[in-house]
Structures are given as C-alpha cells and as structure tokens.
VMD Tcl script that builds the backbone (N, CA, C; Angstrom):
set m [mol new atoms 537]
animate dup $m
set s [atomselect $m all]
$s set {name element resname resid chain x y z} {
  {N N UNK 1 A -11.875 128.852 53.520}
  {CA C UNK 1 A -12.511 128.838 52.205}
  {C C UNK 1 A -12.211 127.509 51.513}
  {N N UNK 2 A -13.293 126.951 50.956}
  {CA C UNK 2 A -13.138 125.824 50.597}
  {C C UNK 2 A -12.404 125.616 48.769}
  {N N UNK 3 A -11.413 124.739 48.490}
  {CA C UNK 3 A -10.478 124.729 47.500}
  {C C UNK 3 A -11.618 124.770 46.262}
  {N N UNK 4 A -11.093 124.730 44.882}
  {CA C UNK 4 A -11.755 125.015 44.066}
  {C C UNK 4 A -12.500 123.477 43.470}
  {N N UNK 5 A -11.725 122.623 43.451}
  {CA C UNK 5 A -12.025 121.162 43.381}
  {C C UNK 5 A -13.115 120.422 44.136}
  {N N UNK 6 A -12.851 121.125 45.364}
  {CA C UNK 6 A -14.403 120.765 46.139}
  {C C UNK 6 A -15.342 121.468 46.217}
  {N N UNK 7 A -15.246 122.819 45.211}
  {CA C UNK 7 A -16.887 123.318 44.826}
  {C C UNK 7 A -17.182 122.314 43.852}
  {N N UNK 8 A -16.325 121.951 43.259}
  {CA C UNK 8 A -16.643 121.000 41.638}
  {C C UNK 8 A -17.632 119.995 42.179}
  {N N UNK 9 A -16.839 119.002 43.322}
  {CA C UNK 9 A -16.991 118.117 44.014}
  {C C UNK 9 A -18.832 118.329 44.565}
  {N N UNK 10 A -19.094 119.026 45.146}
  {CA C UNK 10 A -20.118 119.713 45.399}
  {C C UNK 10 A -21.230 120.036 44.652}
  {N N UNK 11 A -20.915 120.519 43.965}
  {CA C UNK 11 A -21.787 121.162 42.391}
  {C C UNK 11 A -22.647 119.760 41.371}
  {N N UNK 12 A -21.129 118.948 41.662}
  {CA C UNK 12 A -21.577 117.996 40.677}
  {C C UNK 12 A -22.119 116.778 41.430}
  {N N UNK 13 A -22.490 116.680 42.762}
  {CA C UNK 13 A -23.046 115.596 43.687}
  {C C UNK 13 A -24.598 116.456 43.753}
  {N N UNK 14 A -24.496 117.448 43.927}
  {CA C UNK 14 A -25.813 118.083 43.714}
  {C C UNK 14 A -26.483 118.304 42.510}
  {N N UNK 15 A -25.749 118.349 41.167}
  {CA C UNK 15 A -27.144 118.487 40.245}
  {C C UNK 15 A -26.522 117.334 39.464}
  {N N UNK 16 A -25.689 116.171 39.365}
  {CA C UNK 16 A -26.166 114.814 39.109}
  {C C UNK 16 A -25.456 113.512 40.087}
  {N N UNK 17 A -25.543 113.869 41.539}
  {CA C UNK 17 A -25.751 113.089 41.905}
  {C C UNK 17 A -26.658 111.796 41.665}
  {N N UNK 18 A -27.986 111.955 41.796}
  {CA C UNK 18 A -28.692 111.291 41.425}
  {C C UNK 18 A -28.722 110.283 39.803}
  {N N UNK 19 A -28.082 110.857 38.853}
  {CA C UNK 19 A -28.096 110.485 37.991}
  {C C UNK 19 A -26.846 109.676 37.526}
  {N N UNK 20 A -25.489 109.999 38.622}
  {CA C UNK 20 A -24.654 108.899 38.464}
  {C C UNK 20 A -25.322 107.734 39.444}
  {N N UNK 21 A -26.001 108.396 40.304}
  {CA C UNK 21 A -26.643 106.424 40.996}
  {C C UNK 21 A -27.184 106.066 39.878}
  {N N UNK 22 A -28.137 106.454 39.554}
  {CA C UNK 22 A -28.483 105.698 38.438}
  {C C UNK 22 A -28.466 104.688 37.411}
  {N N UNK 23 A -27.276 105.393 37.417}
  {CA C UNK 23 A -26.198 104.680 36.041}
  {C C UNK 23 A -25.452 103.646 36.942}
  {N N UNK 24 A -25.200 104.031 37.531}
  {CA C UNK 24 A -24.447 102.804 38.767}
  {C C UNK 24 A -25.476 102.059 38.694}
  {N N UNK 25 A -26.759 102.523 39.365}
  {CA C UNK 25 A -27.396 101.083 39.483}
  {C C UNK 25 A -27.925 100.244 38.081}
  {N N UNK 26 A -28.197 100.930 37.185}
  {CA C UNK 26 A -28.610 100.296 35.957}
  {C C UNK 26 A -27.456 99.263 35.244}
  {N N UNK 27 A -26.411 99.316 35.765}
  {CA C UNK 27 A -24.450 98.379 35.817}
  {C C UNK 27 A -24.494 97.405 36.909}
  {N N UNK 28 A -24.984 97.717 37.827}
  {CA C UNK 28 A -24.890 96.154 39.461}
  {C C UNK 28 A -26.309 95.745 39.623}
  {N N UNK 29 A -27.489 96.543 39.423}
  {CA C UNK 29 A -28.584 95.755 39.602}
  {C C UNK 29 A -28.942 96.072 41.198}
  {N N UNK 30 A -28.418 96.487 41.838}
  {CA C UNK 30 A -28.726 96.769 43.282}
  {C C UNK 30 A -28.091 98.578 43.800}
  {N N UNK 31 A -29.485 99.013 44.607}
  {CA C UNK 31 A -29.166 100.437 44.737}
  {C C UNK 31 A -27.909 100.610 45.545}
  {N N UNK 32 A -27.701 99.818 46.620}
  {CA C UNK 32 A -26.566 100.303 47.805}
  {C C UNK 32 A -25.155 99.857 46.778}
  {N N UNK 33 A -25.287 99.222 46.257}
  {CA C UNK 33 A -24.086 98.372 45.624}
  {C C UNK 33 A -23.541 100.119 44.896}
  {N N UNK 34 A -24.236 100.281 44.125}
  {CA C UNK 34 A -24.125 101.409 43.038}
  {C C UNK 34 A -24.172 102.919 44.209}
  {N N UNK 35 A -24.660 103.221 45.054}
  {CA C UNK 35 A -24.079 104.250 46.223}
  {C C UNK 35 A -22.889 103.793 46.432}
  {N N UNK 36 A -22.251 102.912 46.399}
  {CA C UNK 36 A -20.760 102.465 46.964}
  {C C UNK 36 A -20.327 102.896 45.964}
  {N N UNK 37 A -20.773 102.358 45.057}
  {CA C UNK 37 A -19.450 102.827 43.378}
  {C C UNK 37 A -19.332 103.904 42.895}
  {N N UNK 38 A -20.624 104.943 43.324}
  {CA C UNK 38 A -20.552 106.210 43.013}
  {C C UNK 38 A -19.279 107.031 43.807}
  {N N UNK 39 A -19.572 106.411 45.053}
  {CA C UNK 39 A -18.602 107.193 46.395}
  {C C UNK 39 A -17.096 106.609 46.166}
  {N N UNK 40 A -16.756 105.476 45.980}
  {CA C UNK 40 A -15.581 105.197 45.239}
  {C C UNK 40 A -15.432 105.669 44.408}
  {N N UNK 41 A -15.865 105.648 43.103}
  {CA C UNK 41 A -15.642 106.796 41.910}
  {C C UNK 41 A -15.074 108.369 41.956}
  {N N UNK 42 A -16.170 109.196 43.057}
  {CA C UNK 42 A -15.743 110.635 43.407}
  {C C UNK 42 A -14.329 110.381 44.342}
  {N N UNK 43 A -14.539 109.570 44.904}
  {CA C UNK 43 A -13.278 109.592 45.604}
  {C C UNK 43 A -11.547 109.330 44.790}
  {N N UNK 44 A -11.813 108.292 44.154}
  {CA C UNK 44 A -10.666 107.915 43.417}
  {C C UNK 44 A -9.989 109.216 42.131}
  {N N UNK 45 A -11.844 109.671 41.739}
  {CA C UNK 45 A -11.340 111.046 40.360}
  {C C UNK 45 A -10.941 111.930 41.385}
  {N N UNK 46 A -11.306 112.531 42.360}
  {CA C UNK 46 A -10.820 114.181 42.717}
  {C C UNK 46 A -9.585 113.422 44.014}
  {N N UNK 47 A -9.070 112.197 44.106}
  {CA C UNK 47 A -7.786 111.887 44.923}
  {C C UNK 47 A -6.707 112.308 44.006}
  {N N UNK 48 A -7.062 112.149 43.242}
  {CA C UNK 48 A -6.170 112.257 41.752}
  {C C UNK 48 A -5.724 113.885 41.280}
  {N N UNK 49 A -7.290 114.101 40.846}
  {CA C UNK 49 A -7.307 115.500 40.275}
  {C C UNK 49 A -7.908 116.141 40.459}
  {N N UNK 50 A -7.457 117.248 41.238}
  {CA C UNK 50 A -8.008 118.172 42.309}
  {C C UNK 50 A -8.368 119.258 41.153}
  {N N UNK 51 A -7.463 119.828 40.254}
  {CA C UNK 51 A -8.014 121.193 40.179}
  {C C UNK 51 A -7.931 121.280 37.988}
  {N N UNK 52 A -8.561 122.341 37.908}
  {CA C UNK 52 A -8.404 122.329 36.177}
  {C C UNK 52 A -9.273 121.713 35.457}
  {N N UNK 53 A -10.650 121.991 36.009}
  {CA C UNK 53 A -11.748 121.073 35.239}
  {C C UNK 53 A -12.931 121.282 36.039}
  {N N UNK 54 A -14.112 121.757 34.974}
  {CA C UNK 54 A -15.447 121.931 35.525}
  {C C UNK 54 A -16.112 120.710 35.762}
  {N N UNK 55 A -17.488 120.435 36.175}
  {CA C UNK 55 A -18.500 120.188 36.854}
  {C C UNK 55 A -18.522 119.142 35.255}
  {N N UNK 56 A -18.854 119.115 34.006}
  {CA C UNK 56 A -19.081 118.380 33.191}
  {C C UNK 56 A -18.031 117.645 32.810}
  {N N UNK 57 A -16.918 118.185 32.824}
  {CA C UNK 57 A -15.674 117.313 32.344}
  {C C UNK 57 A -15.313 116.453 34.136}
  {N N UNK 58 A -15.616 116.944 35.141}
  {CA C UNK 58 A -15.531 115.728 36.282}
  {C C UNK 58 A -16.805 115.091 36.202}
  {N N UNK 59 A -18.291 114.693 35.788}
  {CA C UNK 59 A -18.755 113.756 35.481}
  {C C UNK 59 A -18.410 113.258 34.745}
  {N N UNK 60 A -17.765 113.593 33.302}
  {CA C UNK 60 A -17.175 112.299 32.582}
  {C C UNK 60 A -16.263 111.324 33.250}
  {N N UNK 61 A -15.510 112.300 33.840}
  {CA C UNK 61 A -14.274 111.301 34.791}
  {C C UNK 61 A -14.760 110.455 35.813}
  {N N UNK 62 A -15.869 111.307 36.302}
  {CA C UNK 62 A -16.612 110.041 37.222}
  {C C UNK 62 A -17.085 109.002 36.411}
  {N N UNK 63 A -18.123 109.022 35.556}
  {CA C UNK 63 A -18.469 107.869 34.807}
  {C C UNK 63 A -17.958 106.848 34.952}
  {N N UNK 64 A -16.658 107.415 34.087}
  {CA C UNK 64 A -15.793 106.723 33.579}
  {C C UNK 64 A -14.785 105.624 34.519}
  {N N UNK 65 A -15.031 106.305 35.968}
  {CA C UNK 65 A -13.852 105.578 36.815}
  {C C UNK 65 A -15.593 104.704 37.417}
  {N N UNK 66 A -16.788 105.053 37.252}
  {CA C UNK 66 A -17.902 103.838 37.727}
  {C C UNK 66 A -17.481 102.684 36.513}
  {N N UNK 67 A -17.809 102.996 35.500}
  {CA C UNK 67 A -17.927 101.953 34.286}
  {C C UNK 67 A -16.322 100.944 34.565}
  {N N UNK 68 A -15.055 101.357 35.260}
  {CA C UNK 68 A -13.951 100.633 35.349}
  {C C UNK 68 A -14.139 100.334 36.625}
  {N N UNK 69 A -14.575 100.341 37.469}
  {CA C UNK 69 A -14.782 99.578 38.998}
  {C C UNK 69 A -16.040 98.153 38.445}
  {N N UNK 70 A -17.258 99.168 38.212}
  {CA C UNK 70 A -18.049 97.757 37.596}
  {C C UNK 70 A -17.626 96.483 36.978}
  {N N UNK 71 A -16.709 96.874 36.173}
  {CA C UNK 71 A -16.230 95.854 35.006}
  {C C UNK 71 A -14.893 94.992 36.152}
  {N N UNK 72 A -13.714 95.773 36.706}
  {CA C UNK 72 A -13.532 95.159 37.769}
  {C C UNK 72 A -13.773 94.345 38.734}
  {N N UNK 73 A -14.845 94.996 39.397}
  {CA C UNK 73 A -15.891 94.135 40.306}
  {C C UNK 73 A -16.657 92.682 39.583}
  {N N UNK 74 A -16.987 92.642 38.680}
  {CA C UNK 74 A -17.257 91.460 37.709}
  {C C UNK 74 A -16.335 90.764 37.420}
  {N N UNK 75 A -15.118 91.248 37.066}
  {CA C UNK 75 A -13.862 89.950 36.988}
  {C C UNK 75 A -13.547 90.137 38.262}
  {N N UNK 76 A -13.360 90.277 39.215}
  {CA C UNK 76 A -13.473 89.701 40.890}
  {C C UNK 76 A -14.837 88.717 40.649}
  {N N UNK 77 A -15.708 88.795 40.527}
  {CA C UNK 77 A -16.825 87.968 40.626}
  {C C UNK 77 A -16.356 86.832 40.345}
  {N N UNK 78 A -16.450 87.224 38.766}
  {CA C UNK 78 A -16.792 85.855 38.079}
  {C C UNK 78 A -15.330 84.725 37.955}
  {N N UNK 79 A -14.073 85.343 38.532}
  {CA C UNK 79 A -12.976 84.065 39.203}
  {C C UNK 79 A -13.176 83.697 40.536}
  {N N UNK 80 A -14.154 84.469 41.716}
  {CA C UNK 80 A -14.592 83.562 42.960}
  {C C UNK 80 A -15.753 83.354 42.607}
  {N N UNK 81 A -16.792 83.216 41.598}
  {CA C UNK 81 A -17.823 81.979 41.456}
  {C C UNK 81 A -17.216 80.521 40.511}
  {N N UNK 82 A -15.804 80.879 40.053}
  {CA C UNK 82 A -14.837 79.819 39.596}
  {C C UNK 82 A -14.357 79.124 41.118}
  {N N UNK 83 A -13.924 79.715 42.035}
  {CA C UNK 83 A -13.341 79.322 42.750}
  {C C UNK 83 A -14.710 78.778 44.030}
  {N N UNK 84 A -15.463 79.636 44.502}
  {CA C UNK 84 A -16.044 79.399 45.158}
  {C C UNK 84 A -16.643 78.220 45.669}
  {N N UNK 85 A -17.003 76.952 45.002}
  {CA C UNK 85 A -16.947 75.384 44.987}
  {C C UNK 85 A -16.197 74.863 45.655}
  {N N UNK 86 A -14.841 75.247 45.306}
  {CA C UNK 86 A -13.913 74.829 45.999}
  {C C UNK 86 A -13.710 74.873 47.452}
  {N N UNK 87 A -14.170 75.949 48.508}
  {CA C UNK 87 A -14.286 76.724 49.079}
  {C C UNK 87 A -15.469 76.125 50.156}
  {N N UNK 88 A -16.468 76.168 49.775}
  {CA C UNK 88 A -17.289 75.822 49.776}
  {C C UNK 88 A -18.673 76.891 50.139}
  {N N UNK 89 A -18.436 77.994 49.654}
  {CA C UNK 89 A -19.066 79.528 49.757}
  {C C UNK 89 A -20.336 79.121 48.910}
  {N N UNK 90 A -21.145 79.913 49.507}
  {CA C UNK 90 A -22.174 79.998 48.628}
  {C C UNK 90 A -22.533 81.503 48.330}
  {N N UNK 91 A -23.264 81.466 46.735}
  {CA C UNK 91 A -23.576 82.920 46.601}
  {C C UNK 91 A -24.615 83.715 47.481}
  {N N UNK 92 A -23.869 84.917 47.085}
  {CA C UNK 92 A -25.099 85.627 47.578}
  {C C UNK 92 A -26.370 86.153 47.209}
  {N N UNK 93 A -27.805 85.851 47.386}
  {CA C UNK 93 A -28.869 86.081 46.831}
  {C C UNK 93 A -29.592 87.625 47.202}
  {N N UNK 94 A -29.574 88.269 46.008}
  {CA C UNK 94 A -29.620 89.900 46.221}
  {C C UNK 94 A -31.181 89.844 46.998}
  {N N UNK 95 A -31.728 90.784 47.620}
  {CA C UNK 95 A -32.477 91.383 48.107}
  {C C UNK 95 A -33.684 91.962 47.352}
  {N N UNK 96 A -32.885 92.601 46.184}
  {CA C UNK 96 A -33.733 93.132 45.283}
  {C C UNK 96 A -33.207 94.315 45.409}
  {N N UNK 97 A -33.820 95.542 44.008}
  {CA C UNK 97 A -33.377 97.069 44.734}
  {C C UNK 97 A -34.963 97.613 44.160}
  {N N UNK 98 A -34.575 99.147 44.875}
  {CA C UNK 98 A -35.746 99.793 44.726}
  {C C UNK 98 A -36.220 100.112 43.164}
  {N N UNK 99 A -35.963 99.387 42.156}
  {CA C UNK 99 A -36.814 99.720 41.052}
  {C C UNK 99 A -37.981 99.010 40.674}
  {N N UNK 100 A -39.023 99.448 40.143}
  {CA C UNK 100 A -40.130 98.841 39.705}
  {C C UNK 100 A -40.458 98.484 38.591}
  {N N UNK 101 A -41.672 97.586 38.302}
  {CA C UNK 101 A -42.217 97.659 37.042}
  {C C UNK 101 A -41.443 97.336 36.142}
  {N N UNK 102 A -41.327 97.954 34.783}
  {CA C UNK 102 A -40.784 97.419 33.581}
  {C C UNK 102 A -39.024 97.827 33.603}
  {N N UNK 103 A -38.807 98.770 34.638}
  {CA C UNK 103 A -37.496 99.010 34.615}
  {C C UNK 103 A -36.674 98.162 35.834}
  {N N UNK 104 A -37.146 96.933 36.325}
  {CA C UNK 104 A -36.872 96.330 37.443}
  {C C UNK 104 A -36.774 94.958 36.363}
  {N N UNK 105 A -37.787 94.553 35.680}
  {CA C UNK 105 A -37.602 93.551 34.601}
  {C C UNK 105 A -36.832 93.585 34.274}
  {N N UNK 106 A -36.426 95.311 33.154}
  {CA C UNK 106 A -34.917 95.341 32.128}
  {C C UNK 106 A -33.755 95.308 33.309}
  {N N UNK 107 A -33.625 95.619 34.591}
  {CA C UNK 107 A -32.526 95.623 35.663}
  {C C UNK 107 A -32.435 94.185 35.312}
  {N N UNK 108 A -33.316 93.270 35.667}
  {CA C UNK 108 A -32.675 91.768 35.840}
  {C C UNK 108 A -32.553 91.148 34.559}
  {N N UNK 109 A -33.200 91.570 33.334}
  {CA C UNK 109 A -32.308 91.150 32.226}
  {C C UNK 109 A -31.041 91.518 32.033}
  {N N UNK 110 A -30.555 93.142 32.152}
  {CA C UNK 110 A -29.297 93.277 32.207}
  {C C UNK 110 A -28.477 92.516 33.037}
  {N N UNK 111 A -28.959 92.015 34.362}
  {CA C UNK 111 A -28.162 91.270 35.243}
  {C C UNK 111 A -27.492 89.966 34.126}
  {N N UNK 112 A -28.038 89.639 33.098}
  {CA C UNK 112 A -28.172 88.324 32.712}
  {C C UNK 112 A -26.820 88.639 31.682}
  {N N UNK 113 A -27.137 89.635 31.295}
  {CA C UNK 113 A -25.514 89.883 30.169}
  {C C UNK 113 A -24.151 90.042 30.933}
  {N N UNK 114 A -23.551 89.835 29.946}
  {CA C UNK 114 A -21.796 89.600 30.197}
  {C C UNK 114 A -21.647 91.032 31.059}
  {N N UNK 115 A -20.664 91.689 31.488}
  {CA C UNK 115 A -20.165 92.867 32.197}
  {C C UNK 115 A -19.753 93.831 31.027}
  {N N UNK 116 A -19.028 93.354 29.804}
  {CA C UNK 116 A -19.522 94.113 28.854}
  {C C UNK 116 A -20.451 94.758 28.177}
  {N N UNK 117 A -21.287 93.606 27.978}
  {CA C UNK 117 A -22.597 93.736 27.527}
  {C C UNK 117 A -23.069 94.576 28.198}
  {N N UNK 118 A -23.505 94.495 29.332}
  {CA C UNK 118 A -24.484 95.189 30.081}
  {C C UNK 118 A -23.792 96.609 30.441}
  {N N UNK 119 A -22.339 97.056 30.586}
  {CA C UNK 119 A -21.756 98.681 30.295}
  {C C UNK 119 A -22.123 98.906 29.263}
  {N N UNK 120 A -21.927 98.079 27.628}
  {CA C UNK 120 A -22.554 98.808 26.525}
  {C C UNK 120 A -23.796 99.682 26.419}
  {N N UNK 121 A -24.221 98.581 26.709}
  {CA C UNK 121 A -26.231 98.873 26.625}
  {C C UNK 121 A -26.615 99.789 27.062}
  {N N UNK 122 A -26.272 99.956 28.212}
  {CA C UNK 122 A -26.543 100.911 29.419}
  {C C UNK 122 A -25.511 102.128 29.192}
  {N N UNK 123 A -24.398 102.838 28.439}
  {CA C UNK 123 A -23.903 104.152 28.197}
  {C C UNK 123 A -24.911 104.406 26.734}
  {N N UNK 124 A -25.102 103.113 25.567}
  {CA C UNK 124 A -25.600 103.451 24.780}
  {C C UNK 124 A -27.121 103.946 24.779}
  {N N UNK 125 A -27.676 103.136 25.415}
  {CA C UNK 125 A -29.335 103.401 25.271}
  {C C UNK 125 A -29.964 104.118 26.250}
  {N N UNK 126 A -29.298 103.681 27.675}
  {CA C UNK 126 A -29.729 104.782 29.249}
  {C C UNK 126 A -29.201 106.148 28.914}
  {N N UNK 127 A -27.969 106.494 28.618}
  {CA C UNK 127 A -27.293 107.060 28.807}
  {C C UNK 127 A -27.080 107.882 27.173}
  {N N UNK 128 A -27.719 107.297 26.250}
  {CA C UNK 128 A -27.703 107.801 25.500}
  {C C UNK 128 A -26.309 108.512 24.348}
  {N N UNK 129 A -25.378 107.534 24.613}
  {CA C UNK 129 A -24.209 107.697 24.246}
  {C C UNK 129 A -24.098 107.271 22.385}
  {N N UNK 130 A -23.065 107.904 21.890}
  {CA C UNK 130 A -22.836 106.923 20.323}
  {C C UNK 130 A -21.467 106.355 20.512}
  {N N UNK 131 A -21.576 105.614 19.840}
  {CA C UNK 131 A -20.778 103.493 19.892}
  {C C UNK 131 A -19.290 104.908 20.334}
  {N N UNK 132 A -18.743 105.884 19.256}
  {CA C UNK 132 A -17.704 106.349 19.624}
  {C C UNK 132 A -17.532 106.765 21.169}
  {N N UNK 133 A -18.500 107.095 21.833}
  {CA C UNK 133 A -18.251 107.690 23.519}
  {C C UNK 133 A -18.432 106.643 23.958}
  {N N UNK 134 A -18.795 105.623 23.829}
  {CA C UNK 134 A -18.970 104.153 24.547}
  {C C UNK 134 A -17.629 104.021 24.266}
  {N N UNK 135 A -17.355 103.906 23.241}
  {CA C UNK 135 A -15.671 103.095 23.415}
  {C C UNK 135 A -14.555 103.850 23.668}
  {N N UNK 136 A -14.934 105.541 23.757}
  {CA C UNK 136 A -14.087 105.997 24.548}
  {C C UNK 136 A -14.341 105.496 26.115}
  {N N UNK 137 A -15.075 105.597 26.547}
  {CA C UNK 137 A -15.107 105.630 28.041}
  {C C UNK 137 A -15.257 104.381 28.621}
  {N N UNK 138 A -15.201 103.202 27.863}
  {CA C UNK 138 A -14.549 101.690 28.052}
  {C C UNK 138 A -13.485 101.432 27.705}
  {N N UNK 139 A -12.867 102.093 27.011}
  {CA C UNK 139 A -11.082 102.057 26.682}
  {C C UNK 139 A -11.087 100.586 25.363}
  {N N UNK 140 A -12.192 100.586 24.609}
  {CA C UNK 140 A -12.142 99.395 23.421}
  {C C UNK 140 A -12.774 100.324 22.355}
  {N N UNK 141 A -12.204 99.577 21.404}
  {CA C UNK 141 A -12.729 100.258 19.616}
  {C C UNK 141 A -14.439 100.192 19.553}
  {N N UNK 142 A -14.296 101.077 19.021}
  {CA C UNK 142 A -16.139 101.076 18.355}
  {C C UNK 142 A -15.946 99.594 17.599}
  {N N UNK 143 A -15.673 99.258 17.036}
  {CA C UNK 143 A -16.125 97.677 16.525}
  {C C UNK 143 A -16.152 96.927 17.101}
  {N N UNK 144 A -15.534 96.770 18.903}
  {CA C UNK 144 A -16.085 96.178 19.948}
  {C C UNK 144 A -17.208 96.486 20.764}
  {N N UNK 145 A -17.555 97.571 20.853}
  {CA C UNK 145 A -18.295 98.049 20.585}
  {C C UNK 145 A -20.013 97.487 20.336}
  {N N UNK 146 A -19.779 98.115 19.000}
  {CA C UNK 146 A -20.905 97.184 17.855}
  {C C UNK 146 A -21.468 95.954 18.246}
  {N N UNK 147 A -19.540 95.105 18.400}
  {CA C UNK 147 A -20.284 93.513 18.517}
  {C C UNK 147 A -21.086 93.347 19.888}
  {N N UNK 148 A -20.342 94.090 20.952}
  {CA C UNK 148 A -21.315 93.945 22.155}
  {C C UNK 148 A -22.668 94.177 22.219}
  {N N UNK 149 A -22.969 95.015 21.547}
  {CA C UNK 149 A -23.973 95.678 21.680}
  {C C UNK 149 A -24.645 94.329 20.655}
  {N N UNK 150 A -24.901 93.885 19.593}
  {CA C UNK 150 A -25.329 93.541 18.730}
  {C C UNK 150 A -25.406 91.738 19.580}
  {N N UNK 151 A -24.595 91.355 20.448}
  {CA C UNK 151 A -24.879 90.802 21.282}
  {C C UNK 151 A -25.592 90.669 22.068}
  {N N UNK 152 A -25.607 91.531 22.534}
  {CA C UNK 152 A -26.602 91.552 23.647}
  {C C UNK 152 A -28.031 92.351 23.107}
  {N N UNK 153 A -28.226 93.055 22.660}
  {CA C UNK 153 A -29.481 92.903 22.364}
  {C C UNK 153 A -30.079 91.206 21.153}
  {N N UNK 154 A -29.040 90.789 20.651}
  {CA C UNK 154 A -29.860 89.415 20.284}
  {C C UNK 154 A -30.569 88.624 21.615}
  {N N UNK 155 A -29.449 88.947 23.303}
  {CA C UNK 155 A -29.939 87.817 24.193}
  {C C UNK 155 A -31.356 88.520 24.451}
  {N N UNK 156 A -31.646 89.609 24.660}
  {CA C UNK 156 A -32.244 90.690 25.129}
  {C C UNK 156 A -33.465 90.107 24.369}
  {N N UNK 157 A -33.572 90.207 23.086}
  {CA C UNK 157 A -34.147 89.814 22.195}
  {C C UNK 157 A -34.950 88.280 22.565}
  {N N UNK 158 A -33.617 87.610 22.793}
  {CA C UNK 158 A -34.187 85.990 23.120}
  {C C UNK 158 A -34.903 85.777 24.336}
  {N N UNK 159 A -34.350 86.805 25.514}
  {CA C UNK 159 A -35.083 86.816 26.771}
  {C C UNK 159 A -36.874 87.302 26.777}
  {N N UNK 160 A -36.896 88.374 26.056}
  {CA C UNK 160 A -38.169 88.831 25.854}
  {C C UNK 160 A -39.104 87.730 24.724}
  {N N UNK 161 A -38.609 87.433 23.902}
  {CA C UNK 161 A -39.406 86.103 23.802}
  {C C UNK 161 A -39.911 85.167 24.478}
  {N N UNK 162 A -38.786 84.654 25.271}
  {CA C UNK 162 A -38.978 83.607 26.105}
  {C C UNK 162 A -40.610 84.040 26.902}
  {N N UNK 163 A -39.858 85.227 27.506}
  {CA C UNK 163 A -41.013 85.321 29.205}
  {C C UNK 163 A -42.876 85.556 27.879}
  {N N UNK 164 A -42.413 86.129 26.819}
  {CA C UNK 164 A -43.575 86.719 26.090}
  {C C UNK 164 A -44.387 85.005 25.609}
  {N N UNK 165 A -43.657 84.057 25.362}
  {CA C UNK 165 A -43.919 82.418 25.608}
  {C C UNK 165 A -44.286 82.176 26.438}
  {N N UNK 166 A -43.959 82.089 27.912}
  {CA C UNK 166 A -44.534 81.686 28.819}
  {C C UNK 166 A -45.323 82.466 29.478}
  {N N UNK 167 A -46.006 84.143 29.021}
  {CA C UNK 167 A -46.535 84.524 29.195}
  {C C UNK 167 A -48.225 83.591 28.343}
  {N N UNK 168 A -47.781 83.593 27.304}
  {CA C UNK 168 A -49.040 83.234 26.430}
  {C C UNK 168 A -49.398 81.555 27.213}
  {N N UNK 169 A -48.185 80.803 27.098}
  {CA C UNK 169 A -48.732 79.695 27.844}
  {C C UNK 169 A -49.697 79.171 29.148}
  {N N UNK 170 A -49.070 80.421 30.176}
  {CA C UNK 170 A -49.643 80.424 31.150}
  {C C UNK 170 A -51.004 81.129 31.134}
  {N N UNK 171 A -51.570 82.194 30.702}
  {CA C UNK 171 A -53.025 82.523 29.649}
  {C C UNK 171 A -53.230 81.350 29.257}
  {N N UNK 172 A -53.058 80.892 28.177}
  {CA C UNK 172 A -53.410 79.877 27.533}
  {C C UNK 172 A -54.393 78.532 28.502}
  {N N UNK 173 A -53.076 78.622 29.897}
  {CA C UNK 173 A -53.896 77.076 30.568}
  {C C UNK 173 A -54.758 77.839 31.550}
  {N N UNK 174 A -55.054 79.240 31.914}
  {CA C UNK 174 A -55.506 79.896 33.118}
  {C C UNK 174 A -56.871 79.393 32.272}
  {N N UNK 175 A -57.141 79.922 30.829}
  {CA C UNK 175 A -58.129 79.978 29.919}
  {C C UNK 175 A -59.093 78.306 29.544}
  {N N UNK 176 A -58.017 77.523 29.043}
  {CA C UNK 176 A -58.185 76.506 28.792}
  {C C UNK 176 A -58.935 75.453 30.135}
  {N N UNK 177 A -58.197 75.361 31.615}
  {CA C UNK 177 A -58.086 75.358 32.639}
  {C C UNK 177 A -59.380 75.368 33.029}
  {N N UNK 178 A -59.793 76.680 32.700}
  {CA C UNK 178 A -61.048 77.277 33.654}
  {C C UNK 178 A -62.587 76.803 32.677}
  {N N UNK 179 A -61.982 75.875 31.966}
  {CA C UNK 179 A -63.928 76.385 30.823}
  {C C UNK 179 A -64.184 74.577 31.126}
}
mol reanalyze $m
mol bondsrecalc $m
mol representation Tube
mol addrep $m
C-alpha cells in the first residue's frame, strides 16, 4: 500500500500537473527547462516532507521550491555569462518552446526582465497572486515587491512601444514603398 505522501504526490501531478509546467515555463521561457524544475521541485518538497499536508498546501510548497530554483538558476547564469569570456564559452541559443502567438511574444518579453522581475509578474498577473503572496512565496517584503513589479511593467511598457514603432514604420515603408 502506497504511503500517504505519495497519494498527495500523485493527486497533485494529476490535477495540476500541468499547471505547475506552466508556471515553470512562463519563469525560463523554455518547456523542457521548466519539466526539469517541476521534477526537481516535487522531488526536493516531498524528500523533505513526506506526511501532514494535503494536495493544496503541497502545491504551495511546490511553487514555492520552482520560484527558488528559478531565481537560483539565474544567479548561476548571470556569474557564468560574467565569467564566460573568459573561458571562452559561448551562449546557448534556445530553440524556442512550444508557445504561440501573443503568449510566445509575452514569454520573450519576460525573458528580457531581471529574475525578479519576471517571478513577480508572473505569481502576480499569471498566477494571479496579491503583492502579499508574492512576497510570501519569494521570501521579500511587499514593498519589494511593488518596486519590482512597477519595474517591470515600465520595461514591459517600453518594449511594447518599441515593437508597436517599428510595427507602424515598417507599414509605413511597405505603403509608402509600394505607390
């Protein structure tokens, strides 16, 4: 008979599996990347803590141990793209992942924000969180919070201008161009 921790385990890979990839991937920008972090995540919460907690209180704990690997995995990054020069490594150029359309756009704008930034955004607005459960489950004050957020949607802001500029420009000469 299987322990009580791995019905949890079970229960909660089956009715939100899917929805912690999700969230994983809407944090790395690439689907396999975010299957890894999910499976690290379940693994690291129920290595820990096997028993004394339903199916909703171990997705928080999962979340919560994705959103601290992500942010991890980014400071690993971003001191070997410091170092990497040195080295003489070159990056690696993603593949792409399976999202489309307008939610494949906002994927690679999020790519563009800080590792903060882009956990904010994404518990607050995907995920539908308020600034207080964001900064519980990033381990920083709601007034860090705030500023992240208020950050990054200014770049967010500046990015969608931009392409909405060189959208009109490029109209502009297809138009101009052709007469």
């Amino acid at each position: 008979m299987a322990a009580r921790w791995e019905l949890v385990v079970a229960e909660l890979v089956a009715e939100r599996g899917d929805a912690l990839v999700r969230y994983a991937m809407l944090l790395t920008g690439d689907e396999e990347e975010a299957r890894d972090m999910v499976q690290d995540a379940l693994t690291a919460t129920f290595g820990r803590l096997r028993n004394g907690f339903e199916v909703e209180q171990a997705e928080a704990y999962v979340r919560r141990a994705i959103a601290n690997r992500f942010l991890d995995r980014a400071r690993r990054g971003q001191r070997w793209r410091r170092i990497a020069p040195l080295v003489g490594e070159r990056e690696r150029v993603d593949s792409g992942s399976t999202l489309t359309g307008e939610r494949l756009d906002m994927a690679a704008r999020l790519q563009r924000l800080s590792p903060r930034e882009r956990a904010c955004i994404v518990l607050r607005y995907d995920e539908d969180r308020t600034v207080e459960q964001v900064a519980a489950e990033l381990g920083i004050s709601p007034g860090a919070v705030k500023r992240y957020l208020s950050d990054a949607l200014g770049k967010l802001r500046g990015m969608l201008e931009r392409e909405r500029d060189r959208d009109r420009r490029a109209d502009g000469q297809t138009i101009g161009g052709g007469l």
